[in-house]
Gaussian input, Z-matrix of N, CA and C with variables (Angstrom, degrees):
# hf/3-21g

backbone

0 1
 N
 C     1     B1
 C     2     B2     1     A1
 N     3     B3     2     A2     1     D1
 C     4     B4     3     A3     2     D2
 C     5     B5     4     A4     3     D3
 N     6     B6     5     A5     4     D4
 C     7     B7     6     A6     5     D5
 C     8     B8     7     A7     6     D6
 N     9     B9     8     A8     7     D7
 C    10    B10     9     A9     8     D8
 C    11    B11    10    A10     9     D9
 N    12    B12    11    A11    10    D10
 C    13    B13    12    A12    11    D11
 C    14    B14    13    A13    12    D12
 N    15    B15    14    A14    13    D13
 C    16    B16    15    A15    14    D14
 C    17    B17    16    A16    15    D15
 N    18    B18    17    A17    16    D16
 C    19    B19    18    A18    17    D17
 C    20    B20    19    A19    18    D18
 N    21    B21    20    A20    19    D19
 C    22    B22    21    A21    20    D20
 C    23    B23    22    A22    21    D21
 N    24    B24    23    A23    22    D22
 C    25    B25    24    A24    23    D23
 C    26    B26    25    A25    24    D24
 N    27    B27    26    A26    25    D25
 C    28    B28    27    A27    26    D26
 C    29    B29    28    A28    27    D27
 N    30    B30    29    A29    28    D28
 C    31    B31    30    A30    29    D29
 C    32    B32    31    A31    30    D30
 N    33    B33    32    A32    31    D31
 C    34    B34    33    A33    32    D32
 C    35    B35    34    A34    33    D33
 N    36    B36    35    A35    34    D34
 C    37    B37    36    A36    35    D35
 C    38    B38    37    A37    36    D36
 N    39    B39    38    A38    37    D37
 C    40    B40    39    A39    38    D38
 C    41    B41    40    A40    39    D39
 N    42    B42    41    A41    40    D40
 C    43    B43    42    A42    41    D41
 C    44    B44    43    A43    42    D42
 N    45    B45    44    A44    43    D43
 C    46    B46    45    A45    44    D44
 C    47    B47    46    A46    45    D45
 N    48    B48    47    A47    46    D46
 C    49    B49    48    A48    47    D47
 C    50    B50    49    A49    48    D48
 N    51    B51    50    A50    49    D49
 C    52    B52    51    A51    50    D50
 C    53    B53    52    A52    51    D51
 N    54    B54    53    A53    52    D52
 C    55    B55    54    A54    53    D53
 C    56    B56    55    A55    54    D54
 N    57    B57    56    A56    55    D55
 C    58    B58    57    A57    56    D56
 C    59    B59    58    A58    57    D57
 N    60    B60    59    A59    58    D58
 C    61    B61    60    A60    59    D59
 C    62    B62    61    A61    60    D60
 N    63    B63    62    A62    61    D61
 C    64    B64    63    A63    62    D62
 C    65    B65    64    A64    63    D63
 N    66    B66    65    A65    64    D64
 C    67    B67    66    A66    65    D65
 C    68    B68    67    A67    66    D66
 N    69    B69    68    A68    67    D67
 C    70    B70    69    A69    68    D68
 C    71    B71    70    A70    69    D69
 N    72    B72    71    A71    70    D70
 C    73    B73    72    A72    71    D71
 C    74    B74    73    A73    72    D72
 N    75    B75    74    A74    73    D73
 C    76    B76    75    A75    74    D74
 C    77    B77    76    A76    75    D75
 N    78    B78    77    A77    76    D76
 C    79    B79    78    A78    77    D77
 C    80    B80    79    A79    78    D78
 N    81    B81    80    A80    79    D79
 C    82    B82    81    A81    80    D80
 C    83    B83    82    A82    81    D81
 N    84    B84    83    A83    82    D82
 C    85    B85    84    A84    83    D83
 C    86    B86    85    A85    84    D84
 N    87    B87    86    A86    85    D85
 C    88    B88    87    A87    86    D86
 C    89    B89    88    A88    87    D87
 N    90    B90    89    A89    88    D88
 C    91    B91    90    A90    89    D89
 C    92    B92    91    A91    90    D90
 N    93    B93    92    A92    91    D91
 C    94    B94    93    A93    92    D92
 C    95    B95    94    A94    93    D93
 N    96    B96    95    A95    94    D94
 C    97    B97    96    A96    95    D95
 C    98    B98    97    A97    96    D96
 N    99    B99    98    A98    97    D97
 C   100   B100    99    A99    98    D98
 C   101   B101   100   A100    99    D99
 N   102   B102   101   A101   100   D100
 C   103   B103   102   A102   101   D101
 C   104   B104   103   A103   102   D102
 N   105   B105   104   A104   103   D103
 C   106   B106   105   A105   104   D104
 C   107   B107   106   A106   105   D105
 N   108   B108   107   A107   106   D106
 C   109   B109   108   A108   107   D107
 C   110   B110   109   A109   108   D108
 N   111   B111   110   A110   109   D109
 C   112   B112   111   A111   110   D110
 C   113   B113   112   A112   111   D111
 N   114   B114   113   A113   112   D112
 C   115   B115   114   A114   113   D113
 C   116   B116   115   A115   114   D114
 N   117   B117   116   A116   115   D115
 C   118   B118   117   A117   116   D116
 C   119   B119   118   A118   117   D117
 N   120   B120   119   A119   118   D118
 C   121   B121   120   A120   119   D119
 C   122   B122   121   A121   120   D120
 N   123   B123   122   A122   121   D121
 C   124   B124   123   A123   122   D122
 C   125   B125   124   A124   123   D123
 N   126   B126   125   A125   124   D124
 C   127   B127   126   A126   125   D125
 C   128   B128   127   A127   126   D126
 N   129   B129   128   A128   127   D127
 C   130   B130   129   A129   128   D128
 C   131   B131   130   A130   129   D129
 N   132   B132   131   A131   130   D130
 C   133   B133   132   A132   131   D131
 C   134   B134   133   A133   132   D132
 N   135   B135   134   A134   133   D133
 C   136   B136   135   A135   134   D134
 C   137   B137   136   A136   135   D135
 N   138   B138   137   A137   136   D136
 C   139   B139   138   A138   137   D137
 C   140   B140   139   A139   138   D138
 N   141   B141   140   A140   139   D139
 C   142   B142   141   A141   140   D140
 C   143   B143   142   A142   141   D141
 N   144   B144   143   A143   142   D142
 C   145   B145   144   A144   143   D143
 C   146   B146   145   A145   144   D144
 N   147   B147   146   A146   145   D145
 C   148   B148   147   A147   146   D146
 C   149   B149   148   A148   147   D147
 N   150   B150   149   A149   148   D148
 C   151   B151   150   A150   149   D149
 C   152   B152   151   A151   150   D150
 N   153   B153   152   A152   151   D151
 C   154   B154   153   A153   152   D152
 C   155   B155   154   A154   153   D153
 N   156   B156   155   A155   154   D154
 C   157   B157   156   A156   155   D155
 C   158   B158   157   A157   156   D156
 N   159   B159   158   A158   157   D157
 C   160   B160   159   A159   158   D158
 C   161   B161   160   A160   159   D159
 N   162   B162   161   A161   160   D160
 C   163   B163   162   A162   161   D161
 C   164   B164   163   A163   162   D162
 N   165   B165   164   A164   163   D163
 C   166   B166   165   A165   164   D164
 C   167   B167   166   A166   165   D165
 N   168   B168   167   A167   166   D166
 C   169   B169   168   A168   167   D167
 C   170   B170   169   A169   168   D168
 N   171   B171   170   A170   169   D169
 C   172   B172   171   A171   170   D170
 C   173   B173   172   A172   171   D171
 N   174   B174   173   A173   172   D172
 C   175   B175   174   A174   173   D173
 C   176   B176   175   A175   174   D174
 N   177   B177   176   A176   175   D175
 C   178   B178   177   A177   176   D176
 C   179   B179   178   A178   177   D177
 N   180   B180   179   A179   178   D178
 C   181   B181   180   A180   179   D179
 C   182   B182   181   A181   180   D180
 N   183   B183   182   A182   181   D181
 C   184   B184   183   A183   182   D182
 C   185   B185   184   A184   183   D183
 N   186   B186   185   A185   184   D184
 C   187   B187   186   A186   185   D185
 C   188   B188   187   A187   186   D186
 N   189   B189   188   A188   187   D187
 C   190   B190   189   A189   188   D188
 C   191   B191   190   A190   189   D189
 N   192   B192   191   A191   190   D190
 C   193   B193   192   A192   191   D191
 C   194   B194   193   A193   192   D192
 N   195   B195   194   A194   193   D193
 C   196   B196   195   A195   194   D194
 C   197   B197   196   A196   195   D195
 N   198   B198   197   A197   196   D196
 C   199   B199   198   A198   197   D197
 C   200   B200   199   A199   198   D198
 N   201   B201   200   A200   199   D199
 C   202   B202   201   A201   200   D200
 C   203   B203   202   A202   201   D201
 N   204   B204   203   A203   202   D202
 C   205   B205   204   A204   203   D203
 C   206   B206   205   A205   204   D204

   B1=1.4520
   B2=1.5281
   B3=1.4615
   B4=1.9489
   B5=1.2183
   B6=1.1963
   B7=1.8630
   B8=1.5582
   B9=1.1267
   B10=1.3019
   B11=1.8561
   B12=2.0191
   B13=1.4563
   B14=1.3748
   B15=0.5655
   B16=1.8934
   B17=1.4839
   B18=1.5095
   B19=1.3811
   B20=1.2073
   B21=1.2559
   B22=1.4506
   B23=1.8276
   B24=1.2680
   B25=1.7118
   B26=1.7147
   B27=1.3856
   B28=1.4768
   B29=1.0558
   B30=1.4058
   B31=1.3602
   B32=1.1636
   B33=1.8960
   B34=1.4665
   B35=1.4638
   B36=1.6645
   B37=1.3570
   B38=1.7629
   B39=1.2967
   B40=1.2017
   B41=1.8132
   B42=1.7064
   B43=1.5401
   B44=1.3337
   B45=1.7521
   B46=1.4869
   B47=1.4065
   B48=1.5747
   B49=1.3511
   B50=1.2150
   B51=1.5391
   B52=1.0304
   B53=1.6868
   B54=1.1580
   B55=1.6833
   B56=1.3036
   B57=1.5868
   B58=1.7095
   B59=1.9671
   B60=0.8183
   B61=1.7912
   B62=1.8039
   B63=1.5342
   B64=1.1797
   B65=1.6872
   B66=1.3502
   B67=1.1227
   B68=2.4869
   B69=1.3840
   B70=1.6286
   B71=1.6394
   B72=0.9759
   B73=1.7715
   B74=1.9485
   B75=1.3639
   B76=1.5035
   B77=1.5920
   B78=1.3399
   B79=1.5804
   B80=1.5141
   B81=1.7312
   B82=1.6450
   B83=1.9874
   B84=1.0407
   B85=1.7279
   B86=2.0615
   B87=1.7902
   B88=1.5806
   B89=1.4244
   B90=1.7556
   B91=2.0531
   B92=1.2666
   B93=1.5140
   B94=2.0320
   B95=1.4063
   B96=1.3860
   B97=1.3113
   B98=1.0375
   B99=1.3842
   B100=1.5556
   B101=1.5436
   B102=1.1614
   B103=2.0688
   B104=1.2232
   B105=1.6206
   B106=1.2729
   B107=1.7687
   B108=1.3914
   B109=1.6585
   B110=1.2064
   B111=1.3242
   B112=1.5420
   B113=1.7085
   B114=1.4891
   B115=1.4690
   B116=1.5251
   B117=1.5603
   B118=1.9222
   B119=1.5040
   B120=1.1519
   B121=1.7983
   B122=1.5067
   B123=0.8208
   B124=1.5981
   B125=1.3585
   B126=1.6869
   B127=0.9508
   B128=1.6625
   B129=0.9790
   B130=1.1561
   B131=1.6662
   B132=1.6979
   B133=1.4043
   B134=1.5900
   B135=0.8768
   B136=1.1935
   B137=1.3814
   B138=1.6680
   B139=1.5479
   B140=1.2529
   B141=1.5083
   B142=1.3582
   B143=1.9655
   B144=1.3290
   B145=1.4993
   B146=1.4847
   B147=1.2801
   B148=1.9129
   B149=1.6983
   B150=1.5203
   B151=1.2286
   B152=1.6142
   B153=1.3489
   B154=1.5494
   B155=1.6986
   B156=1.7453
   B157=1.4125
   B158=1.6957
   B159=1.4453
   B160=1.5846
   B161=1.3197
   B162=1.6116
   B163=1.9590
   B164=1.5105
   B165=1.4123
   B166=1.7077
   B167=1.6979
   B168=1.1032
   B169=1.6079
   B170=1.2643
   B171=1.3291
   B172=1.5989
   B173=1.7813
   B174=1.0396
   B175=1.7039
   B176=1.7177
   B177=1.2906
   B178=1.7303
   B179=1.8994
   B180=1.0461
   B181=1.5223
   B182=1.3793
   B183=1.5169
   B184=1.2702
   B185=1.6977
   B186=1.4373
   B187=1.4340
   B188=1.6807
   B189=1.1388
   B190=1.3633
   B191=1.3411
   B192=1.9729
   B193=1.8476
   B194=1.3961
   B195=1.9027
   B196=1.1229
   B197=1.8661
   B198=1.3131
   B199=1.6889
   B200=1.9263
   B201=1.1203
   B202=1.7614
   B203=1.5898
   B204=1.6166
   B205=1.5095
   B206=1.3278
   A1=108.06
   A2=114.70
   A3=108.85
   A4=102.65
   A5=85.00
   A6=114.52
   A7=104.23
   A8=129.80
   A9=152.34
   A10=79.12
   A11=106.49
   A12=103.08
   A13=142.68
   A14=127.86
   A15=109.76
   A16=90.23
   A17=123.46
   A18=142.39
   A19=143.19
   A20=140.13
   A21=136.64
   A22=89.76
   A23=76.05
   A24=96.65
   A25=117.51
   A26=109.54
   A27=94.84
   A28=137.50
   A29=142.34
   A30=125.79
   A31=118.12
   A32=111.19
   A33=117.42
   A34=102.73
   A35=100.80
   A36=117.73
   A37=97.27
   A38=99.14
   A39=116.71
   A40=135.12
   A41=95.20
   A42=141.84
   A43=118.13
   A44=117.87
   A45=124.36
   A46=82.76
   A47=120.71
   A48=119.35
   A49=127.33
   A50=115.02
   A51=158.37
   A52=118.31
   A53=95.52
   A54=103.15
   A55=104.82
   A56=117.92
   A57=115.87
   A58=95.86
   A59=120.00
   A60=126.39
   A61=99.10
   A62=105.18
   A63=112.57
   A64=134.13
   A65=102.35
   A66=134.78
   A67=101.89
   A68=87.40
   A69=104.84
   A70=101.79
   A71=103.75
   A72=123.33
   A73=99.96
   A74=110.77
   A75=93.64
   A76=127.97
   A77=107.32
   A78=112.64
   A79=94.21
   A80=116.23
   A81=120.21
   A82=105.02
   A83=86.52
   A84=110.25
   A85=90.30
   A86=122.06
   A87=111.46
   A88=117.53
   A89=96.70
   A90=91.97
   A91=97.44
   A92=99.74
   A93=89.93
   A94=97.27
   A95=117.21
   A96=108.21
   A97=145.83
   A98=119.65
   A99=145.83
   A100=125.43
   A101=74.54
   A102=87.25
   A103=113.25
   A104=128.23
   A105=130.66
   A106=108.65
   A107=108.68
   A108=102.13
   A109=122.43
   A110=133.12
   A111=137.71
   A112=90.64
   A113=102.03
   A114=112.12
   A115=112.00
   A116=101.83
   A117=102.31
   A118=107.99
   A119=125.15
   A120=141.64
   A121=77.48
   A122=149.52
   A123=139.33
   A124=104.39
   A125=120.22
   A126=142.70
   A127=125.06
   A128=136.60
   A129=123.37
   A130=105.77
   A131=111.88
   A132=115.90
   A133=117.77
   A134=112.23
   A135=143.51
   A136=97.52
   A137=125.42
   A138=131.42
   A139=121.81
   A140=139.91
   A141=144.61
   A142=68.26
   A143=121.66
   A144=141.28
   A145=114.35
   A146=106.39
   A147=91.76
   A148=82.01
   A149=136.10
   A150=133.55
   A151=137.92
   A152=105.78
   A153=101.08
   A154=106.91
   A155=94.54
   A156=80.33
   A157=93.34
   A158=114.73
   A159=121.00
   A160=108.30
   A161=102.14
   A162=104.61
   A163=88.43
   A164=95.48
   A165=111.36
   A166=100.62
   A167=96.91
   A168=112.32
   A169=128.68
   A170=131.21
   A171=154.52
   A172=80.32
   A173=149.52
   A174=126.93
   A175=84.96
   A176=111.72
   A177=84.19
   A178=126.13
   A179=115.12
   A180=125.10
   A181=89.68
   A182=152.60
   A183=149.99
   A184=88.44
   A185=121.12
   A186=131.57
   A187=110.34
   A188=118.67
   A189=114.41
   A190=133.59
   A191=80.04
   A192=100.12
   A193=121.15
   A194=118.57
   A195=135.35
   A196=114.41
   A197=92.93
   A198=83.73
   A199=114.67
   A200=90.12
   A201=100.08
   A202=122.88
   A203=105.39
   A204=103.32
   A205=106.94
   D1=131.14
   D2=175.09
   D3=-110.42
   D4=165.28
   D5=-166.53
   D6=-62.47
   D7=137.17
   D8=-174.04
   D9=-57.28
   D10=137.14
   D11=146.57
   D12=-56.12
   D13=159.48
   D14=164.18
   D15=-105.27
   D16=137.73
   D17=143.48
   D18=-66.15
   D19=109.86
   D20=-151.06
   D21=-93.25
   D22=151.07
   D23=173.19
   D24=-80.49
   D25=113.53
   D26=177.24
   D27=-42.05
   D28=138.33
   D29=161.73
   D30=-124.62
   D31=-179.64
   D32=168.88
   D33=79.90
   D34=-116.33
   D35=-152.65
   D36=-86.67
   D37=-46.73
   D38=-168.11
   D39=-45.61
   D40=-39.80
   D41=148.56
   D42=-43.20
   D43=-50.87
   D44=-160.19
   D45=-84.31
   D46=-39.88
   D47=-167.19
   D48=-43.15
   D49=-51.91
   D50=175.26
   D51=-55.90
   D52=-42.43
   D53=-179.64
   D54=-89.44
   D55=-32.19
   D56=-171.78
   D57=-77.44
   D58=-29.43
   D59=-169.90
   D60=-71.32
   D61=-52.65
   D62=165.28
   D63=-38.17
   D64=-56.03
   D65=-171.69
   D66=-69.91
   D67=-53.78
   D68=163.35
   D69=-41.37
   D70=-85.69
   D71=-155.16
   D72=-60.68
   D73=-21.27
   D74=158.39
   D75=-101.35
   D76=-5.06
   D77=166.00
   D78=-62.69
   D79=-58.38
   D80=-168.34
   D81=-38.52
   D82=-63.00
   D83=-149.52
   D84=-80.22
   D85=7.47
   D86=142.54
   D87=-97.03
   D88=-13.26
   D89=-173.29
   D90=-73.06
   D91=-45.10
   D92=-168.26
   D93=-49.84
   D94=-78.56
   D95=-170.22
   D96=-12.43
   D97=-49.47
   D98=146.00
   D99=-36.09
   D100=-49.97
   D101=172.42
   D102=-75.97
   D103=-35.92
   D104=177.14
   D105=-66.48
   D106=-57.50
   D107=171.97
   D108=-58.25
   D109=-14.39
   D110=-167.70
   D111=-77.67
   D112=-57.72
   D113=-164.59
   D114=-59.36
   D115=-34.38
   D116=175.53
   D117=-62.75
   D118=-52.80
   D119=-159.93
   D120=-73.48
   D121=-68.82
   D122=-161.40
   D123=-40.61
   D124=-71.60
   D125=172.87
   D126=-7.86
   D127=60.73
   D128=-155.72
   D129=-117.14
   D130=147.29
   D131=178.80
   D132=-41.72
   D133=148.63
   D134=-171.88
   D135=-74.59
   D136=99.80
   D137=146.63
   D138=-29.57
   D139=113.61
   D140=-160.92
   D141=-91.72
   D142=143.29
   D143=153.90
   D144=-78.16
   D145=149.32
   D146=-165.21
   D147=-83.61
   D148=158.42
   D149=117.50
   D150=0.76
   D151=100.12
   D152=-170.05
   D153=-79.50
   D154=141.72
   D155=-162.38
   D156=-118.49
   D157=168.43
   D158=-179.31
   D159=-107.29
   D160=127.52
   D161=-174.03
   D162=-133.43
   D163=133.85
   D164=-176.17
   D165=-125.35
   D166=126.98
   D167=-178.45
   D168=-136.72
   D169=123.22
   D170=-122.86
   D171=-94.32
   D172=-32.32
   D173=-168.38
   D174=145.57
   D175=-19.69
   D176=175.86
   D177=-96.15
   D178=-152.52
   D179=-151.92
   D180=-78.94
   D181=169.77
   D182=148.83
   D183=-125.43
   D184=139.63
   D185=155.48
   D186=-101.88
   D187=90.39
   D188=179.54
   D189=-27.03
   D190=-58.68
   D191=-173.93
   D192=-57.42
   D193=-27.27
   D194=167.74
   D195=-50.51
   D196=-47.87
   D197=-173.47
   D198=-99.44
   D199=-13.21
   D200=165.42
   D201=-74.86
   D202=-20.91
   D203=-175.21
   D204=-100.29

């Protein structure tokens, strides 16, 4: 079995690199996010439509709201 490396700490350029990529990929990974909840809350059940119904009438008045309510 060998001895664990030791890891040097980035520096300089390498560091800023690192933090600006960092810094990227969690702006990315709140837009999605954002966009994903927008799209759920949008999302809304599906309105069952009432049944369209057929009303035949001889020459007089029909009140819709009367026989629909």
């Amino acid at each position: 079995m060998s001895a664990p490396r030791s890891v040097k700490r980035p520096k300089g350029l390498r560091r800023l690199e690192r933090w600006i990529v960092g810094v990227g990929m969690g702006v990315i990974a709140f837009t999605l996010e954002k966009i994903v909840l927008r799209s759920v809350k949008k999302k809304e059940p599906d309105v069952i439509a009432p049944k369209p119904t057929t009303l035949t009438s001889k020459g007089g008045e029909v009140d819709l709201d009367d026989l629909m309510g």
